[in-house]
N, C-alpha and C positions, 0 to 999 in steps of 0.2 A: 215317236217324234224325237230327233237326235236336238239335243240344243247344244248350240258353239259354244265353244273353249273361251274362255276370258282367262285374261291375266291376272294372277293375284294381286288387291286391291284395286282392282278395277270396279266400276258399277256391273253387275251383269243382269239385272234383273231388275223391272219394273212393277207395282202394281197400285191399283186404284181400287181403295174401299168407297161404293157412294150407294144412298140410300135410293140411286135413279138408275138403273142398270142399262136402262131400254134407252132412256135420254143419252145418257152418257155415251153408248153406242152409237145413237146416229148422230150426236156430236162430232165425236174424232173419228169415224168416218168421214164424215160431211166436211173438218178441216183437214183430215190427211188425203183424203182419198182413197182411205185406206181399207184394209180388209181384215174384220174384225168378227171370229167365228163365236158364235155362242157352243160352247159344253153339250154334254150328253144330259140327261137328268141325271145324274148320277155325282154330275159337278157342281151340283147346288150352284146353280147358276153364274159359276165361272167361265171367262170368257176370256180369247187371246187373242191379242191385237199380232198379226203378221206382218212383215216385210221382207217381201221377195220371198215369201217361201218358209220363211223364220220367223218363230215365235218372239216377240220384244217384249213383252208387257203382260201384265194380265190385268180383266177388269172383274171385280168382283161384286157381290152383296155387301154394304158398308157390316163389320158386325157390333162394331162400339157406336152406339147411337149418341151418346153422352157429346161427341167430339165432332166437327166438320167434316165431309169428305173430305179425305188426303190422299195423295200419292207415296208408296213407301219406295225406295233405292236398296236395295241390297246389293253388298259388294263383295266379290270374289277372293275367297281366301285360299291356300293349300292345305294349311296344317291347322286345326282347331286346336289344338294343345298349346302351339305355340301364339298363336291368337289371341288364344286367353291370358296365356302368359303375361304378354304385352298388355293387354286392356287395367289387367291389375297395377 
């Protein structure tokens, strides 16, 4: 599965830690209408939310119980060196 190009510092990637996986799924299905595949066993029960054909999201097993389910954003960088550069 090829995933799209994003621009450096853009969001490109979505994912949901939650301790309801099956709930979770027929949620944003049920408000997207969307198309939301569950993993192989082998993906310890990760799962990708699609759009038109393209992976957008993924929904996961929560693994920090300590904390609420969250949504994490990761954003698209070129160069990790200079990255880091900058974060220091």
């Amino acid at each position: 599965m090829e995933m799209p190009a994003c621009t450096p510092g853009t969001p490109s990637w979505v994912g949901l830690g939650t301790p309801d996986l099956p709930g979770a799924i027929a949620f944003y299905n049920g408000m997207f209408g969307g198309d939301i595949q569950e993993g192989p066993p082998e993906a310890c029960g990760y799962a990708m939310a699609m759009y038109q054909g393209v992976p957008v999201a993924g929904l996961g097993p929560q693994m920090n119980t300590e904390i609420p389910p969250s949504w994490a954003t990761y954003v698209s960088i070129a160069d990790l060196e200079a990255t880091m550069a900058l974060a220091r």
